[in-house]
C-alpha atoms as an extended CHARMM CRD file, in Angstrom:
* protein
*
       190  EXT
         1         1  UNK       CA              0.0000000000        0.0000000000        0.0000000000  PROA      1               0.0000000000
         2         2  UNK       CA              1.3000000000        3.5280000000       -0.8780000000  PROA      2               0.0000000000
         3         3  UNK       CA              1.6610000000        5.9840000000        1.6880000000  PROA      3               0.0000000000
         4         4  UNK       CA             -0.8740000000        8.6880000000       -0.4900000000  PROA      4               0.0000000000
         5         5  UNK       CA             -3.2900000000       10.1440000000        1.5900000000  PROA      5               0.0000000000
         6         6  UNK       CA             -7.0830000000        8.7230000000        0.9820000000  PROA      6               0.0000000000
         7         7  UNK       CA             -8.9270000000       11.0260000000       -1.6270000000  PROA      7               0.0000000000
         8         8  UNK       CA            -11.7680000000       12.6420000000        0.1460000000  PROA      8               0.0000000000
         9         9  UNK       CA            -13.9610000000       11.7880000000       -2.6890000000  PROA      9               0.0000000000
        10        10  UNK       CA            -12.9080000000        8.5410000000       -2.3650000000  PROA      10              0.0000000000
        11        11  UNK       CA            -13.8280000000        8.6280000000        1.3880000000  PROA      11              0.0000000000
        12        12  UNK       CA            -17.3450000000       10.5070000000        0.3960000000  PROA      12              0.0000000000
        13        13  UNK       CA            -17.8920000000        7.5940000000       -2.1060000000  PROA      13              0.0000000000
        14        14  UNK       CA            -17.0670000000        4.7290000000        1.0160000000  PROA      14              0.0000000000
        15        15  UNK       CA            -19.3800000000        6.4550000000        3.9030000000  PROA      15              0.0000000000
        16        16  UNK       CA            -22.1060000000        6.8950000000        1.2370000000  PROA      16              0.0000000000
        17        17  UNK       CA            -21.9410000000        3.1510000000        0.4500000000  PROA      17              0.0000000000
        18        18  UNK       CA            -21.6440000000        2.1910000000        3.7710000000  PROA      18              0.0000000000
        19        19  UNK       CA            -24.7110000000        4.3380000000        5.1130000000  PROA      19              0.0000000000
        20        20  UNK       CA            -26.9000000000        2.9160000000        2.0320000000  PROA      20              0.0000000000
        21        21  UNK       CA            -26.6020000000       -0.7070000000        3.0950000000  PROA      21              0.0000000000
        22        22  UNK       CA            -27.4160000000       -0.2720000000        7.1340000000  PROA      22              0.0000000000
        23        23  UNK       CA            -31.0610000000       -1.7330000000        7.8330000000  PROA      23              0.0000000000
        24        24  UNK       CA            -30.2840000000       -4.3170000000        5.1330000000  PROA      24              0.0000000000
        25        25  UNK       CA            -28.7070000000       -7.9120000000        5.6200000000  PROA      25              0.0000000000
        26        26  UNK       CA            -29.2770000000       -7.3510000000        9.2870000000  PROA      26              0.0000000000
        27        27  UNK       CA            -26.4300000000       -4.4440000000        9.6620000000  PROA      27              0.0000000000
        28        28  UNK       CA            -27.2180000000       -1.5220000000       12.0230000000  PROA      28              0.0000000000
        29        29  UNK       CA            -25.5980000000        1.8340000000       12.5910000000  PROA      29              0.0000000000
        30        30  UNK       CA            -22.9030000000        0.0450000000       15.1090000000  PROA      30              0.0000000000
        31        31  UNK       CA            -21.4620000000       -1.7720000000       12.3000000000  PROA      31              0.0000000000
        32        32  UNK       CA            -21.0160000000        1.2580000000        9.4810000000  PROA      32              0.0000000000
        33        33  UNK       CA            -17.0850000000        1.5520000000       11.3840000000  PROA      33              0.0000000000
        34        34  UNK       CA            -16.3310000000       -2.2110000000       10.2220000000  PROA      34              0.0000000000
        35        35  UNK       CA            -18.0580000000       -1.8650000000        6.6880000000  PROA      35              0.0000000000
        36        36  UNK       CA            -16.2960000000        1.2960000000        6.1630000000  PROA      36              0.0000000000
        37        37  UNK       CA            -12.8420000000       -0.6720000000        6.9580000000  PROA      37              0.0000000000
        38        38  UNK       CA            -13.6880000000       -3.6600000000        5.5840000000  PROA      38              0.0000000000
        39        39  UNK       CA            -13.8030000000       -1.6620000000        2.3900000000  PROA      39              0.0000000000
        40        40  UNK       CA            -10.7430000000        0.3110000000        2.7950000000  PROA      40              0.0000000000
        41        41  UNK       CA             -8.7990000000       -2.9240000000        3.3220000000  PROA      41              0.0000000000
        42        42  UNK       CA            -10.3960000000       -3.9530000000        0.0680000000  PROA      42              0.0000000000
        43        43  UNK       CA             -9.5400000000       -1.2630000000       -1.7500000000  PROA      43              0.0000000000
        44        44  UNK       CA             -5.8410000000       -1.3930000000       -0.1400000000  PROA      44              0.0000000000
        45        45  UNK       CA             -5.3810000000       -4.7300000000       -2.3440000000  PROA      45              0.0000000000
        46        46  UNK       CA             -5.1860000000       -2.5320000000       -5.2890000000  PROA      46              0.0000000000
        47        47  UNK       CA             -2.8860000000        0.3840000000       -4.4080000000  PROA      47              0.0000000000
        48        48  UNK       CA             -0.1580000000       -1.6930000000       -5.4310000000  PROA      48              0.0000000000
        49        49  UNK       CA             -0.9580000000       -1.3590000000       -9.3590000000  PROA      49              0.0000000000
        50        50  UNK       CA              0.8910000000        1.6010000000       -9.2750000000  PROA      50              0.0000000000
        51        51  UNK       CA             -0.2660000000        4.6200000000      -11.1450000000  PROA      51              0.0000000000
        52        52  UNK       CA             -3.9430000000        3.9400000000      -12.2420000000  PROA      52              0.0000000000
        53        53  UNK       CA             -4.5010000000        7.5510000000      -14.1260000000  PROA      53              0.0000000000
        54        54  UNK       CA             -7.6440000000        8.4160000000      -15.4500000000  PROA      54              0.0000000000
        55        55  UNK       CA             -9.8050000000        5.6220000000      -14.9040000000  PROA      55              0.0000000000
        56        56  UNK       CA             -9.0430000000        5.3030000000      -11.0360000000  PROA      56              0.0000000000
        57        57  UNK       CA            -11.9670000000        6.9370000000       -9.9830000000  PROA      57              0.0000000000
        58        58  UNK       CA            -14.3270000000        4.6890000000      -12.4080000000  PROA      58              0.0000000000
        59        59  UNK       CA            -12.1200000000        1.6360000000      -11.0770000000  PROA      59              0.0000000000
        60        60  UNK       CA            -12.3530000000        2.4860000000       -7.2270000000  PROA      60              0.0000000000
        61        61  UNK       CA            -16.1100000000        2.7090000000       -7.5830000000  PROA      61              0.0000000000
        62        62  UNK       CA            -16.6400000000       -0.3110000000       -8.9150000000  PROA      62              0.0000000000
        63        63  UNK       CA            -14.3160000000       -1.9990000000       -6.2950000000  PROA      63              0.0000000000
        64        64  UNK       CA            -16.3560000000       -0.3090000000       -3.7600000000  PROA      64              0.0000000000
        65        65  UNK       CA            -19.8100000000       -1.2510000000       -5.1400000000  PROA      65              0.0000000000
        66        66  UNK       CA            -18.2010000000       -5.3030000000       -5.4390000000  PROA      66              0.0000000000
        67        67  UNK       CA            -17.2560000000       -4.9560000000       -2.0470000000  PROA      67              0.0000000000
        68        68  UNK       CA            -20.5280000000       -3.7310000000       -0.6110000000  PROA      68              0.0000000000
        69        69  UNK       CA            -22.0930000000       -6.9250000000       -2.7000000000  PROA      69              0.0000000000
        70        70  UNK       CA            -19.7550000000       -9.3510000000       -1.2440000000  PROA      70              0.0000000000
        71        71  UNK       CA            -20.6920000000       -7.8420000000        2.1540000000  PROA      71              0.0000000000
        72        72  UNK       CA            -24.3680000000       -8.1690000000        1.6950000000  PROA      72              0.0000000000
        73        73  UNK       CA            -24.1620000000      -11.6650000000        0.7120000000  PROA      73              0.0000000000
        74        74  UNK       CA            -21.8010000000      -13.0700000000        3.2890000000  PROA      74              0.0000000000
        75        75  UNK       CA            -24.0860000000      -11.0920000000        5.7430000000  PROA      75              0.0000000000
        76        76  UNK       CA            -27.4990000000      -12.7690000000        4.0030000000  PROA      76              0.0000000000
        77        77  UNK       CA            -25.5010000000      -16.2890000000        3.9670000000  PROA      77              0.0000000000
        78        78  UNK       CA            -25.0860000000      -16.0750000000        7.5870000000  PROA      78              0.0000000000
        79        79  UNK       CA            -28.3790000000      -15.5390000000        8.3120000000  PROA      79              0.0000000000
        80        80  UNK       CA            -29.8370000000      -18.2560000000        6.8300000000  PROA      80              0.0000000000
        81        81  UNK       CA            -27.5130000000      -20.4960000000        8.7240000000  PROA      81              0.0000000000
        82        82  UNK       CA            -29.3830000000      -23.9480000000        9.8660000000  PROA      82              0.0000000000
        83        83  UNK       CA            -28.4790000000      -24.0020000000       13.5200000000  PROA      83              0.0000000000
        84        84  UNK       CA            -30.4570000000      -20.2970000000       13.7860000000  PROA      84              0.0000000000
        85        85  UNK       CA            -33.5960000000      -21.6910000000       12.5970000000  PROA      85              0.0000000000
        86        86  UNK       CA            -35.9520000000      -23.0770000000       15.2870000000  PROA      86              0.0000000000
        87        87  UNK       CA            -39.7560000000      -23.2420000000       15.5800000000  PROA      87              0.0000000000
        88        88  UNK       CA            -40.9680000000      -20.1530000000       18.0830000000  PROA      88              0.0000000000
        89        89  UNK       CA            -43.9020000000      -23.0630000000       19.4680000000  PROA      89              0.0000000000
        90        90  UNK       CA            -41.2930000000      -24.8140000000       21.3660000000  PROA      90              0.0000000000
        91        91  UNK       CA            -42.0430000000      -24.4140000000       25.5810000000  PROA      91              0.0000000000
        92        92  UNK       CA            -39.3030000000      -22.8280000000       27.1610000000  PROA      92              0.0000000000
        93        93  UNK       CA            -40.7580000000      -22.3310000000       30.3040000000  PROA      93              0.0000000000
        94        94  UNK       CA            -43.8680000000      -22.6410000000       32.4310000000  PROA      94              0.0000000000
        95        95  UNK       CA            -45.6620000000      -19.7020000000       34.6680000000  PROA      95              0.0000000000
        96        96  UNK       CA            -46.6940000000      -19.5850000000       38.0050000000  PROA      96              0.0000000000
        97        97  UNK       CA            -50.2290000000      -21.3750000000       37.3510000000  PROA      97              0.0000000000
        98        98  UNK       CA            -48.1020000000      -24.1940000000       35.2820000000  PROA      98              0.0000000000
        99        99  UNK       CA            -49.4050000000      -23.2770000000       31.9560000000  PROA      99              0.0000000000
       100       100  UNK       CA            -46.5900000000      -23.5710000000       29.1980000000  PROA      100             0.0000000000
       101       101  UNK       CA            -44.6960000000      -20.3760000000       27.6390000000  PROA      101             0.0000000000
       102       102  UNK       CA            -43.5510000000      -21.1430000000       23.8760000000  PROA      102             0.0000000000
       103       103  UNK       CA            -40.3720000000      -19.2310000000       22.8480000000  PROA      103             0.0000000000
       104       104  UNK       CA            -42.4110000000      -16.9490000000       20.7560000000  PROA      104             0.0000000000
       105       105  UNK       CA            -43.8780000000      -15.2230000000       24.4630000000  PROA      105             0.0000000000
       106       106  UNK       CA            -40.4830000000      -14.5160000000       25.4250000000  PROA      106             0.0000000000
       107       107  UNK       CA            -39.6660000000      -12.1200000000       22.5120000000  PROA      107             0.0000000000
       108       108  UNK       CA            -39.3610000000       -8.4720000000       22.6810000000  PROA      108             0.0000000000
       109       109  UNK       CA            -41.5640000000       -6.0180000000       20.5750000000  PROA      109             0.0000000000
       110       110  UNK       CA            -37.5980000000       -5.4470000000       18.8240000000  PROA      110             0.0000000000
       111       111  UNK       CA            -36.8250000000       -8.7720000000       18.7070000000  PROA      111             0.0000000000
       112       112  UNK       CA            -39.8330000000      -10.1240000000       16.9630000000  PROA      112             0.0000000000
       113       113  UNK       CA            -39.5290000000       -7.1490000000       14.6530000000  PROA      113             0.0000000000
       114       114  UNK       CA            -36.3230000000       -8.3730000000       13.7540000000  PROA      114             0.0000000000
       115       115  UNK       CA            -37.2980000000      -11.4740000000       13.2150000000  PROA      115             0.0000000000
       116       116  UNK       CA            -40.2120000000      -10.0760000000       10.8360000000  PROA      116             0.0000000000
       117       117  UNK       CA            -37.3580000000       -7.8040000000        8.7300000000  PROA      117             0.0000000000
       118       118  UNK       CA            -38.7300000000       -4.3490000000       10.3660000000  PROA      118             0.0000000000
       119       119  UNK       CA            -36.5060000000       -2.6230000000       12.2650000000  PROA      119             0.0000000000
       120       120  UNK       CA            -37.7200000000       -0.9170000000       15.5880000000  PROA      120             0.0000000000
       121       121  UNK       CA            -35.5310000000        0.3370000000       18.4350000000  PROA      121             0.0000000000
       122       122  UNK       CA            -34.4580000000       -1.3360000000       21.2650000000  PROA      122             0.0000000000
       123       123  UNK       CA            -35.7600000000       -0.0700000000       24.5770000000  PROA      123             0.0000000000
       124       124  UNK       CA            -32.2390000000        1.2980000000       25.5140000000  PROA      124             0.0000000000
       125       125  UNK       CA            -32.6340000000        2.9290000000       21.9110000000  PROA      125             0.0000000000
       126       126  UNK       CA            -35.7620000000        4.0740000000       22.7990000000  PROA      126             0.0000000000
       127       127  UNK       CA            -34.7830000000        6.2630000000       26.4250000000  PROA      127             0.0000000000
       128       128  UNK       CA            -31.9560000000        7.5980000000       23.9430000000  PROA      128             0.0000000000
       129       129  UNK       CA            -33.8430000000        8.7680000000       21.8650000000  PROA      129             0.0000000000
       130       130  UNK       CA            -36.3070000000       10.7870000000       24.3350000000  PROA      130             0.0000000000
       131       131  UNK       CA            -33.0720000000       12.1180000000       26.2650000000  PROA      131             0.0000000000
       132       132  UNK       CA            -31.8370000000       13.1220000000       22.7350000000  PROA      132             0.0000000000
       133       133  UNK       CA            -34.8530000000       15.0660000000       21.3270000000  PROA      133             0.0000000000
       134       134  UNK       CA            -35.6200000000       16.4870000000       24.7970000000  PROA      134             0.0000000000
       135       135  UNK       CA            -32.0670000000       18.1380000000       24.4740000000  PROA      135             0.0000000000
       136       136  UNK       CA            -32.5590000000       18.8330000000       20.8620000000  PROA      136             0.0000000000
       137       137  UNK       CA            -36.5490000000       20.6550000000       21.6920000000  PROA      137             0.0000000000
       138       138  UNK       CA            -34.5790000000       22.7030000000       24.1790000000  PROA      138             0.0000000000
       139       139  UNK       CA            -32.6930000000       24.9060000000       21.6030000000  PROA      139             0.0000000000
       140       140  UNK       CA            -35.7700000000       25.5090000000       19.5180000000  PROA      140             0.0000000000
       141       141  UNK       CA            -37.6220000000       28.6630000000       19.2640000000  PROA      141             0.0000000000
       142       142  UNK       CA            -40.8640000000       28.3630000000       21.2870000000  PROA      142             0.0000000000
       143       143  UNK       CA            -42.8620000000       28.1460000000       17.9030000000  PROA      143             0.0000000000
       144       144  UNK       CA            -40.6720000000       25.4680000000       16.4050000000  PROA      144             0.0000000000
       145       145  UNK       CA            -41.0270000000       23.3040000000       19.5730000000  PROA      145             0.0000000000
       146       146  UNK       CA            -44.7910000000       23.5050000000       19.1320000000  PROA      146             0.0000000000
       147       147  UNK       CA            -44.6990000000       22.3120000000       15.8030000000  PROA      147             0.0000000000
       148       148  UNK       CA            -42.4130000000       19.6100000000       16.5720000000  PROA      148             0.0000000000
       149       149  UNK       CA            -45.0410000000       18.5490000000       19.3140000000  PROA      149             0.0000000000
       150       150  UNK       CA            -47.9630000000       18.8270000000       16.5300000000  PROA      150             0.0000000000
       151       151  UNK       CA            -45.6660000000       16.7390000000       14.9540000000  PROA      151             0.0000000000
       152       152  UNK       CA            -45.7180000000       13.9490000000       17.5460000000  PROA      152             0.0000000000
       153       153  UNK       CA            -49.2680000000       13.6860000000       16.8810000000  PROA      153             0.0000000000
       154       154  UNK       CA            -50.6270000000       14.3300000000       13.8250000000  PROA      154             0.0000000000
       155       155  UNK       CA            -48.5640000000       13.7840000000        9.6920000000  PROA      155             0.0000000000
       156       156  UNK       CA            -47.2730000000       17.0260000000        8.5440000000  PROA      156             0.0000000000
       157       157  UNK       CA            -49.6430000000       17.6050000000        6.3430000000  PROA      157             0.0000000000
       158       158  UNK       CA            -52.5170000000       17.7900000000        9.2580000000  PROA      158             0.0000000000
       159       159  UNK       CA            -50.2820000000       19.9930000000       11.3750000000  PROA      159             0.0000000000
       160       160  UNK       CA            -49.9660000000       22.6630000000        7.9680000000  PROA      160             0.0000000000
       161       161  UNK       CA            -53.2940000000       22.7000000000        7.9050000000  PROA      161             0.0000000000
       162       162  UNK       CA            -54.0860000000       22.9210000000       11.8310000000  PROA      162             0.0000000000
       163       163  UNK       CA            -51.6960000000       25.9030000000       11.2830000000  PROA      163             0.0000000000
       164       164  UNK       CA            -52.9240000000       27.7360000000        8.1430000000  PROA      164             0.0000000000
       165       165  UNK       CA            -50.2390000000       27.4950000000        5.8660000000  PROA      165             0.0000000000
       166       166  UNK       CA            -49.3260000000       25.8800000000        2.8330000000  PROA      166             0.0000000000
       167       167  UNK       CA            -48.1530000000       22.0680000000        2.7540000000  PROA      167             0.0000000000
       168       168  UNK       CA            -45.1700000000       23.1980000000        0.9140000000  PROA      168             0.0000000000
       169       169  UNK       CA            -44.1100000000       25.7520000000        3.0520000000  PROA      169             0.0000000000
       170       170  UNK       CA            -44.4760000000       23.5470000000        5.9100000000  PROA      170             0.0000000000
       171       171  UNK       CA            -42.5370000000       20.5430000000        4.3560000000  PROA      171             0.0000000000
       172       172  UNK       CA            -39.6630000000       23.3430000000        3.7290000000  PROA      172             0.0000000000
       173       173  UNK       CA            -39.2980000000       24.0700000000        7.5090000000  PROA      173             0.0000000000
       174       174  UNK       CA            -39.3740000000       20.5470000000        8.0370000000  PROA      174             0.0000000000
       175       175  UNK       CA            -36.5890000000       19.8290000000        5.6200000000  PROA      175             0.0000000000
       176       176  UNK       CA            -34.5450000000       22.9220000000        7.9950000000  PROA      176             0.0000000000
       177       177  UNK       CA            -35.6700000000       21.1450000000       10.8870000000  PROA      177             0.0000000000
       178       178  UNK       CA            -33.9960000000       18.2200000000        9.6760000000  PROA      178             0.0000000000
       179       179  UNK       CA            -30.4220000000       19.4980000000        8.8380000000  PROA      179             0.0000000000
       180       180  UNK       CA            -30.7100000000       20.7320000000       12.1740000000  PROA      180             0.0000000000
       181       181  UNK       CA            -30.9430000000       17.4190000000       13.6530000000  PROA      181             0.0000000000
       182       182  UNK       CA            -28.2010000000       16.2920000000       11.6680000000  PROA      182             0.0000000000
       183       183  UNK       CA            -26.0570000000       19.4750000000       12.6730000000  PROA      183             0.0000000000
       184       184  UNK       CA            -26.5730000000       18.4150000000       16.0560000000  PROA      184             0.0000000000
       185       185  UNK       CA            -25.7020000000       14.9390000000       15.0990000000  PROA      185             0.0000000000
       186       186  UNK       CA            -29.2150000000       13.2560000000       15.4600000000  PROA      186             0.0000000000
       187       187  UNK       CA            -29.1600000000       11.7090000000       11.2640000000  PROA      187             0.0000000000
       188       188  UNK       CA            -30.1790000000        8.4080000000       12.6000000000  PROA      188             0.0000000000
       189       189  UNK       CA            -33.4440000000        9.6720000000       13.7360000000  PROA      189             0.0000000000
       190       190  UNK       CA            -34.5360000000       11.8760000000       10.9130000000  PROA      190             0.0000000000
């Protein structure tokens, strides 16, 4: 491997990747560190070619997009490993008034989510969250922190109208409401 510093197009071109494949395959936001540097150690295989001139960029892409496929399907292969698949009727346990509890009774609202392909929030994700956004409401203007509320209730479009004002113009603050969450580094819950 050369000692060149990583192109920061390059580096735009890996987190993009990376952030497009988390909720798929079963990878969350705690693993977008190892698919970023699983694909930098990919791509570290061909620094040794030497010069690559013009079509570098074209040629780094497409070893990032192979990589990112190779990821998914070692990820989707080890999911549908035999010794992970067992019927949720089985008794694990039995209650107080003996009566039998199948595995299925034991999952969590996230867990059987998972199981289902959706992808909720833990309950630890969950308290996060609140403590997060009750920071974030904190720094708003007194009328943005209503909206937000409305927002807890009702789709956008019912709060515009609740408020008089134009769907559009509502989506736009929304869309400034957003990059404020992500200034204040709150992406994953936009």
């Amino acid at each position: 491997m050369t000692n060149e510093p990583i192109d920061p197009s390059l580096r735009a071109l890996i987190r993009k990747k990376a952030r497009q494949i988390i909720g798929r395959a079963g990878l969350t936001l705690s693993d977008f560190q190892d698919i970023e540097q699983q694909i930098y150690a990919q791509i570290a295989k061909y620094f040794d070619l030497g010069t690559l001139g013009a079509p570098r960029g074209a040629l780094l892409a497409t070893i990032v997009d192979r990589c990112i496929a190779n990821i998914l399907r070692e990820r989707c292969a080890k999911r549908r490993h035999p010794r992970s698949i067992c019927s949720l009727s089985i008794i694990v346990d039995f209650d107080e008034d003996d009566r039998p509890i199948d595995l299925a009774g034991t999952l969590s609202d996230y867990e059987h989510g998972t199981r289902l392909g959706r992808r909720g929030r833990s309950d630890q994700e969950m308290v996060e969250l609140q403590c997060d956004m009750e920071v974030f409401l904190k720094k708003l203007s007194p009328r943005d922190r209503e909206h937000c509320q409305k927002l807890m209730r009702d789709s956008p479009s019912q709060v515009a109208r609740d408020l008089g004002i134009a769907r559009t113009t509502f989506q736009d603050w929304l869309v400034r409401l957003q990059l404020r969450c992500i200034d204040d580094s709150l992406e994953e819950y936009v």
